[in-house]
N, C-alpha and C positions, 0 to 999 in steps of 0.2 A: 295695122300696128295695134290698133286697140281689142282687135281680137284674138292677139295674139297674147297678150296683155291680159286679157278677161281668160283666156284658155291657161293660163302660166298660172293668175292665180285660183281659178278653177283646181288644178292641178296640184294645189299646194293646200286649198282648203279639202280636196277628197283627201290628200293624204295623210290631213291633222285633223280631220273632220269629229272624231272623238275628243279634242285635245279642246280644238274652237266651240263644240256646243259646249260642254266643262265652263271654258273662259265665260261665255255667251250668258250660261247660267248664275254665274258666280257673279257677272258684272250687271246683271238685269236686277238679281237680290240684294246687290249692293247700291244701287241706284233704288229701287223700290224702296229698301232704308234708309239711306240720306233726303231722297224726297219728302219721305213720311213725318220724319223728323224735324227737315224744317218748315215742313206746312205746322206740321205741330207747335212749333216754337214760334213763329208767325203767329197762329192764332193763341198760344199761350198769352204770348206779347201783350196781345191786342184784350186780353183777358186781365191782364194785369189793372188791379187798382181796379173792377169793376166791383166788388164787392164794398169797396170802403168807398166809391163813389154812390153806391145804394142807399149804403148806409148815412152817409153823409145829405143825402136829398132826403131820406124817408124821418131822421131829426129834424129836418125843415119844419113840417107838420107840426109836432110837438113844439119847437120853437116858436112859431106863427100862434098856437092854440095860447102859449106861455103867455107872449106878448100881448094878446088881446084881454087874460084874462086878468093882466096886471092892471092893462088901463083900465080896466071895468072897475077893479077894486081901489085903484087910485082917488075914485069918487068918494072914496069913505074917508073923510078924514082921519089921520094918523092910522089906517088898516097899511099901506104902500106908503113906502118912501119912492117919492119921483124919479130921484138917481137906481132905485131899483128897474124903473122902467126904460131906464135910457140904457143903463150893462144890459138887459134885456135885448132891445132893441138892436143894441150893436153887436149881440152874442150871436144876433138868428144874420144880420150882415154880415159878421164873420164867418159863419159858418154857410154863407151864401157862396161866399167867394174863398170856399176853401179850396188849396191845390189839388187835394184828390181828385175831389168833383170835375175844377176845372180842367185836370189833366186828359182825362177820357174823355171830355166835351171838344177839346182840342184837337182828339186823333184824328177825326172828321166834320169839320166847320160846317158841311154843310148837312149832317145828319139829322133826325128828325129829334134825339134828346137835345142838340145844339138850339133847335131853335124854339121847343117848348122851354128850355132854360135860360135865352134871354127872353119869352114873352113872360116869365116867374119873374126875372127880376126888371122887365120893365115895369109889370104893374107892381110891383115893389115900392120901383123909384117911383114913379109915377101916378100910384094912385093910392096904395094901398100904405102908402109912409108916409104922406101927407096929411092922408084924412086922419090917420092917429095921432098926427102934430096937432090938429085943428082941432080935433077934440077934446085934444086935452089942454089947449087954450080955453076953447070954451066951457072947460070945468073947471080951471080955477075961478072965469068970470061969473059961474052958476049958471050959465046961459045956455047950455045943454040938455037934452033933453033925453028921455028913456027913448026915444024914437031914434035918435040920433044913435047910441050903443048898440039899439037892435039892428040897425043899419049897415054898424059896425061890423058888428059879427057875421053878418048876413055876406057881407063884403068877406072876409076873414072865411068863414067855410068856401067861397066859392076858391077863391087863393089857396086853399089846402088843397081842393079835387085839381087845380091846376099844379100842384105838386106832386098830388100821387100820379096825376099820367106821366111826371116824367120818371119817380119812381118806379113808373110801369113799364113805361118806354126801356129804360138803363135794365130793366132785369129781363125786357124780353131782347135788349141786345146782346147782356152777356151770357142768356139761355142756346140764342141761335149760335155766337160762337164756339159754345161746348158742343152744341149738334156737328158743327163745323170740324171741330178734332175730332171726333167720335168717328164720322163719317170717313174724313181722311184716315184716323186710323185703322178703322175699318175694311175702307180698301186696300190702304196698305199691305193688311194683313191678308186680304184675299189672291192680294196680286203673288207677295209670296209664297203662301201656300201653292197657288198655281204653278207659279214657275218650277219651285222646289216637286211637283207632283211629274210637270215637264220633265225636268230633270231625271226625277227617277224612273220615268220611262224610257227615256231615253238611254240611259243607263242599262236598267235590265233589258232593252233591244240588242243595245249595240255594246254593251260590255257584259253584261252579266250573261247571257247565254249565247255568245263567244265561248267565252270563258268557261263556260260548264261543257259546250259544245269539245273545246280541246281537251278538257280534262280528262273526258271519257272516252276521248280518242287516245291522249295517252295510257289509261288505264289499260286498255284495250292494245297500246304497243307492249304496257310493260308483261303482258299476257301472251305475245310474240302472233301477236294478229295484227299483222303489217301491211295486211289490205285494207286497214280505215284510213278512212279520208275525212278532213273539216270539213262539216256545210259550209264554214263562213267564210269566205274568200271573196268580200268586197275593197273598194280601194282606200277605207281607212285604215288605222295603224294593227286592228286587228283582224280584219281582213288581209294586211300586208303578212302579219303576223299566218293566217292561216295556209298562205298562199306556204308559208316557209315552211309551217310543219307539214304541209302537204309534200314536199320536195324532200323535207327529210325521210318522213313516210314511205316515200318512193325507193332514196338509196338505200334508205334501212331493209328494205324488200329484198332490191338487187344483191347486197349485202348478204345478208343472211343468206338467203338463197343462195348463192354463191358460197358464202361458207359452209350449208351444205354441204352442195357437189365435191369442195374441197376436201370435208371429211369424210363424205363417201370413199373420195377417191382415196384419202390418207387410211381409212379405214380398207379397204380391197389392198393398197399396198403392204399395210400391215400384215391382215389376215396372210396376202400371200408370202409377206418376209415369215411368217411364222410357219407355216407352210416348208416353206423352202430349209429354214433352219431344222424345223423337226425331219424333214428328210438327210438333210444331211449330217446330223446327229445319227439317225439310223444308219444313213450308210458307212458313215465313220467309223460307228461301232463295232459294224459287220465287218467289215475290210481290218479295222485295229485286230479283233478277234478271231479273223480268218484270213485271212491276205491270198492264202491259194488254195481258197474252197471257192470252187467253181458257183455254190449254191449262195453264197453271199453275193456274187456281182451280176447271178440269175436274180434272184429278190431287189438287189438294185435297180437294176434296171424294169423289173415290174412296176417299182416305186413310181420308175421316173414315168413309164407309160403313164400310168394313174394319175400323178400330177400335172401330166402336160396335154392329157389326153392324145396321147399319139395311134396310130395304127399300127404300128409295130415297132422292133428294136431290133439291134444284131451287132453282136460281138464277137469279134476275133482275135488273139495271138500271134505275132510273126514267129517264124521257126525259130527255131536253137540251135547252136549245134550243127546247121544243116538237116534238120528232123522237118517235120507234117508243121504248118499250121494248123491253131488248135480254134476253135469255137465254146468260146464263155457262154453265149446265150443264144438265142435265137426266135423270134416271135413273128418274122416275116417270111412271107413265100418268092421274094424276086430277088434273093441271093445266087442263083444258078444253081449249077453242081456240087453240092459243097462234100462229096463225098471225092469229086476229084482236088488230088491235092494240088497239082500245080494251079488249075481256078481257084481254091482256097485261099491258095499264098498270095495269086493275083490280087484277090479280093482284099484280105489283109494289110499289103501292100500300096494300097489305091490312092486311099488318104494322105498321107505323108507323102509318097511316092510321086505320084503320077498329077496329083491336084491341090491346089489352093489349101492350107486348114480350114474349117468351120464355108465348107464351099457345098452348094443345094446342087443337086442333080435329079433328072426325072426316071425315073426306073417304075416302067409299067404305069399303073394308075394312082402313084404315090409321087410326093416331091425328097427327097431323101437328103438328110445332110448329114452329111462326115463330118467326125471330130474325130481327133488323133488320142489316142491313151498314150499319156507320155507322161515323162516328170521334167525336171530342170535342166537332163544328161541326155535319155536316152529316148525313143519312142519306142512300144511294145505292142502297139495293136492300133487296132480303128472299131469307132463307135458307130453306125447306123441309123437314124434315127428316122418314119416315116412316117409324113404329114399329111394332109388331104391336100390333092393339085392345088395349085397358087399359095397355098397357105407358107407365112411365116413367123420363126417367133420373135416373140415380142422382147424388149432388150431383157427385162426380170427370169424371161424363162433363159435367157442366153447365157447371162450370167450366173443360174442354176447348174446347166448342163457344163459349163464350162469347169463350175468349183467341182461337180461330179465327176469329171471326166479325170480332174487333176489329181483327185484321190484317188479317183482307180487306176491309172496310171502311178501314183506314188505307194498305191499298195503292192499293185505289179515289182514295180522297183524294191519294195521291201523283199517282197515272196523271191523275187531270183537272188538281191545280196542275201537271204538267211541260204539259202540253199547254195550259194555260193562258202557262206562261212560255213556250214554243213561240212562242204566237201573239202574247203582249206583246214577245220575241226577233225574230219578222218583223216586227210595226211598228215597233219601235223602227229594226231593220235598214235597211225602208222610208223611215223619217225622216231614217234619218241619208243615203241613197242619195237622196232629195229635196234633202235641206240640200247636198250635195258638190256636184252636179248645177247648184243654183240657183247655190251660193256659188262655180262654178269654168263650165263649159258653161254654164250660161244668161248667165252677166254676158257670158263673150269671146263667146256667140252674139249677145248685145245689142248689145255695143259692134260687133260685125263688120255686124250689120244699120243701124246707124248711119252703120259708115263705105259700108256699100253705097250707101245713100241718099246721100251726100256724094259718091261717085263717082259716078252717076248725074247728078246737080248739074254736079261740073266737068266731066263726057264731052259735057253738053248745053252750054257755054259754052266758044266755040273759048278764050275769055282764060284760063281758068281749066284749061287742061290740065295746066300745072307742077305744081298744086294737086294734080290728079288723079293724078298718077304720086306723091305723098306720101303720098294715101288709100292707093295700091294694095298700098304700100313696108308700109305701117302693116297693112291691112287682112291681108297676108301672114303680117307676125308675129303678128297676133293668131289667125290659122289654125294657124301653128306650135305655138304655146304653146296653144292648145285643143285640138290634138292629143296634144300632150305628158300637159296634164291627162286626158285621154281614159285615155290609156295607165297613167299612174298612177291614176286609180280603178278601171281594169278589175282592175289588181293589186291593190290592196285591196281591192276588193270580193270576189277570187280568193282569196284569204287565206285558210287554214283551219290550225285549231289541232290540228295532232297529234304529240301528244309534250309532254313537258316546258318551260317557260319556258327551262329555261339553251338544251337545247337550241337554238327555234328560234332564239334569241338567237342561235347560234351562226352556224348557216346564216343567217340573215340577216347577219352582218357578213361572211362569208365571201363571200357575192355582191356586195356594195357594194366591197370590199374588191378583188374581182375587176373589178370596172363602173370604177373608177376610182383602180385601181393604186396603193389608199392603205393600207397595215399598217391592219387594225383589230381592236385587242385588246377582249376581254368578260367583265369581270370579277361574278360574281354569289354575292349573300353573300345569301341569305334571312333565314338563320339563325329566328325565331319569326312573323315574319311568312307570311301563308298569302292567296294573291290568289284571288280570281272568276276565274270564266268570263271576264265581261265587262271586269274589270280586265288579265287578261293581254293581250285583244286590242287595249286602248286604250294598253297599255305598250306593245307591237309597232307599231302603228302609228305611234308619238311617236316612237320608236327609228329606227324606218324612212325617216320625215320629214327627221329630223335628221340622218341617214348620206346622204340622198340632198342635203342644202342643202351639208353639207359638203366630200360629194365632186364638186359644182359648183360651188360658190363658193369656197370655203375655201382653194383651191389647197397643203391642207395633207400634212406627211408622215408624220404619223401621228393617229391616231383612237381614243379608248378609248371604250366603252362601259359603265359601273357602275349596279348593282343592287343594294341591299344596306337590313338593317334597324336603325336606329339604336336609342340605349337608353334612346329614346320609345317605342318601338315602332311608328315609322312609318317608310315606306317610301319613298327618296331614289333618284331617279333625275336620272341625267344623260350629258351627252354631252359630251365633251372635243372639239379639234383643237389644234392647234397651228400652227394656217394664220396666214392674213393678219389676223383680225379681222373685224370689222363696225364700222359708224357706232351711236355710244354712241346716236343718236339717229333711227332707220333711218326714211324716207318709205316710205308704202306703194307699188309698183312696181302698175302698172295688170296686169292680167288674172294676177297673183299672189297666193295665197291662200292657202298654206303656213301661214306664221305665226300667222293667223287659226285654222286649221282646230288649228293644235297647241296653241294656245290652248282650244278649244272643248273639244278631249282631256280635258284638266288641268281643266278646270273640271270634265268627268263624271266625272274621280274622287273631285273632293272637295279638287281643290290647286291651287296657281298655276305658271304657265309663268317661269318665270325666266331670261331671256334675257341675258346680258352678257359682258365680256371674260373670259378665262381669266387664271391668273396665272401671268403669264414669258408670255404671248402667246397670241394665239389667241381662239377661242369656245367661251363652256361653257353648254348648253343645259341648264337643271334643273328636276325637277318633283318635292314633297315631297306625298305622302297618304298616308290611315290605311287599312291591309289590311282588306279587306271579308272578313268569313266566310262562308259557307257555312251560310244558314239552315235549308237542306233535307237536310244533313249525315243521312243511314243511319248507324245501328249496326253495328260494323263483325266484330261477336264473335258466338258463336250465345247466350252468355248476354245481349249485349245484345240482339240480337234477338229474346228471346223476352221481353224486360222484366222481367225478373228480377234484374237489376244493380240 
């Protein structure tokens, strides 16, 4: 029990052990001072009143000399009054038994001034007061003699050197008590210094170079040198202390180091997102800019070998149509035959067809994985990719080849709907170049094969030849005006869009303008509205109708053309003159077909042909529909390109 006891507070003094020498020294200096102080005050004490008890024994002397030298002079008639010798007498008694004196005689009864100062005032009482009573009886009797005075005096000196010893005695006791504070404070003062010297060793051991010891170990962390360690790692508080920064020292290693590796890695994942983005930047560009040039998803696919370090690549096409599978790229040898088409189409076919998507197979001394070229609809090929045996990739490259593939696939998808709207573009082209054709040539070829037969008719009846020269009158203008149509569908069908709407707007009123020497101004306000392909050429061709009715008919002096977008959001076309007018109520004119055909316009966009007077004169031709967008609209940005917006 009691060593367990002495171990517990063992245990509490190691671990306060800076705190208790602190305490230890603080209370040894404070003891060292209170002792000092009251030895001091002790012998102050004892000091007290020895000066005025010196003084008070060393007047004795003088008193004693007084006394005798009165009764000597008493001899002399009327020289001494008597009662002068007796105040005398009692001055040097009083001053025998003065407090002072007796007070420091008292401290120590049995000290050596106590007992020279009652053998002073024994012989006082006892011999040395008497004989001056008795002598000075026998001077008034005259009975005294000069033997008797020198006897006196004789007595009288020996009683003075018995006073100065104890004035001697009294100054060498209150000499030694001063040596006595001196001494005590003296040690005092040594004892302090010692300790206080203790102390600061103590100190600069166990605190002070601690202390400097961590200091420059933290200097040295905050420098990211995170292998220092404290020397001082004992079981006091800074020891306790050292033990901690050494532990911190440790995680802050772990730490760091670790945050390292972190940024290495975050750094490598960067570098590679950056990597992977400028690829697919490049290949979006390519594919945006070519969709079916074979040489864009060749360089893609170099890219990707590059980036993934692959062994090779291979690309194909499924047929069309029922046609050949085709080959985009090719950079490996264990594709088979690829000049036979039905292996081709196998091949082709594989991926989507026969196996898993994004599924690895071994082919020769390569590990091969398939990816399908596909979009959201359709699938149009398969990607190849070949690895070294065992090898696979990693999720970063997966999710690479994956956005790649998605693109080339959605370029695919783009490249067969343009060629798709190509071929819906020429039929539609074709229909409308049959409908002109029926609705303009074929009618005035009908009506002219009509009047032919009708002249053949009157040329074979001599009566009817007047008749004949009216077919022939008739049969001419309908060749005129077939020709005229001729020449205007050759230029419309000539018509091609390059440039801006205001533009060709422009150029076209500037040639009408020019054809029939009529000012024609073109004012064009789009403002939100955004037209088709196929919208702008049916706005040019309405425009073109209309500048050509009015620069033959209209006989007018000025012509505006406006374009612009209302705050419906649709889009308001019309034609101004300021000519003659038209009949509110117009007949159709035989082998003319204009109005009809501008009608047919406005219907394909989705508006009506508005044909009537202008106000303050003239004719305003107008057609109101809603701006078609652009369903096939590209992303126009490389973050939209890469689908990342």
């Amino acid at each position: 029990m009691i060593r367990k006891i002495a171990r517990r507070l063992y245990e509490v003094w190691a671990s306060r052990a800076i705190l208790v020498l602190l305490v230890v020294s603080f209370l040894a200096v404070s003891l060292i001072g209170v002792v000092g102080m009251s030895a001091s005050v002790v012998v102050a004490k004892n000091l007290q009143g020895s000066g005025s008890a010196i003084n008070v024994a060393g007047s004795l002397r003088r008193l004693t000399h007084r006394v005798s030298a009165l009764i000597v002079a008493e001899r002399l008639d009327g020289v001494v009054d008597r009662t002068m010798v007796d105040e005398a007498i009692a001055q040097f008694e009083g001053t025998l038994e003065h407090p002072a004196l007796l007070a420091v005689l008292e401290r120590d009864t049995a000290s050596v001034p106590e007992a020279i100062y009652r053998g002073v005032r024994v012989k006082w009482r006892d011999y040395l007061k008497p004989e001056m009573q008795l002598l000075r009886e026998t001077a008034w009797m005259e009975e005294a003699s000069a033997a008797d005075y020198a006897g006196l005096l004789g007595e009288v000196d020996a009683f003075v050197e018995q006073i100065n010893a104890l004035v001697a005695v009294l100054e060498h006791e209150a000499e030694t008590r001063m040596r006595q504070l001196r001494v005590i404070l003296a040690i005092a003062l040594v004892l302090t210094v010692l300790v206080v010297l203790a102390a600061l060793y103590v100190l600069r051991r166990r605190v002070f170079a601690p202390l400097a010891d961590l200091r420059a170990a933290a200097r040295r962390i905050a420098q990211r040198d995170f292998a220092v360690r404290s020397a001082y790692t004992g079981a006091d508080e800074l020891g306790q202390l050292g033990l901690a920064f050494n532990g911190m020292a440790g995680e802050l290693s772990a730490s760091y180091a670790d945050l390292e590796r972190r940024v290495e890695r975050k750094t490598a994942d960067l570098r590679r997102s950056n990597r992977s983005l400028e690829l697919l930047y490049h290949v979006i560009t390519r594919l945006y800019h070519s969709p079916a040039s074979a040489e864009a998803y060749a360089e893609t696919l170099r890219d990707i070998e590059r980036t993934l370090r692959l062994r090779g690549s291979f690309a194909c096409i499924q047929p069309r149509y029922g046609g050949p599978a085709a080959i985009l790229y090719s950079s490996m040898a264990m594709c088979g035959d690829t000049e036979d088409p039905l292996h081709l189409r196998a091949v082709c076919e594989d991926c989507p067809g026969r196996l898993a998507p994004w599924s690895y197979r071994t082919e020769a001394d390569a590990d091969v994985l398939l990816v399908p070229l596909r979009d959201a609809e359709h699938v149009y090929g398969m990607l190849r990719l070949a690895l070294p045996p065992g090898e696979r990739l990693a999720p970063w490259q997966v999710s690479l080849i994956e956005a790649v593939s998605r693109h080339m696939g959605v370029a695919l998808g783009i490249s067969r709907q343009t060629e798709r709207e190509r071929l819906l573009a020429l039929q539609e082209e074709r229909s409308v170049i049959a409908r002109e054709l029926h609705d303009s040539l074929a009618q005035s070829l009908s009506f002219m094969k009509i009047q032919v037969s009708l002249l053949g008719t009157a040329l074979a009846d001599p009566e009817q030849r007047e008749q004949a020269g009216q077919v022939v009158a008739e049969l001419r203008e309908g060749i005129n005006s077939a020709y005229r149509q001729l020449r205007e569908l050759l230029t419309s069908f000539r018509l091609r869009i390059e440039g801006d709407l205001d533009r060709l707007l422009q150029a076209t009123a500037e040639e009408f303008s020019r054809r029939g020497d009529v000012p024609v101004d073109v004012v064009v306000r789009p403002g939100a509205c955004v037209l088709g392909p196929n919208q702008e050429i049916h706005v040019l061709h309405l425009v073109r109708e209309a500048l050509s009715n009015a620069t033959r008919h209209a006989r007018a002096t000025h012509i505006e053309v406006a374009l612009e977008c209302d705050t419906d959001g649709a889009v308001l076309l019309w034609v101004e003159d300021d000519g003659c007018g038209m009949d509110p109520h117009p007949q159709p004119e035989p082998h003319h077909y204009g109005l009809g055909i501008m009608a047919e316009r406005a219907h394909s966009l989705g508006g009506e042909l508005e044909l009537g007077p202008r106000p303050g004169g003239g004719t305003r031709v107008a057609v109101r529909f809603a701006p078609q967008m652009n369903d096939n609209a590209v992303p126009q940005t490389p973050i939209e390109l890469m689908g990342l917006k």
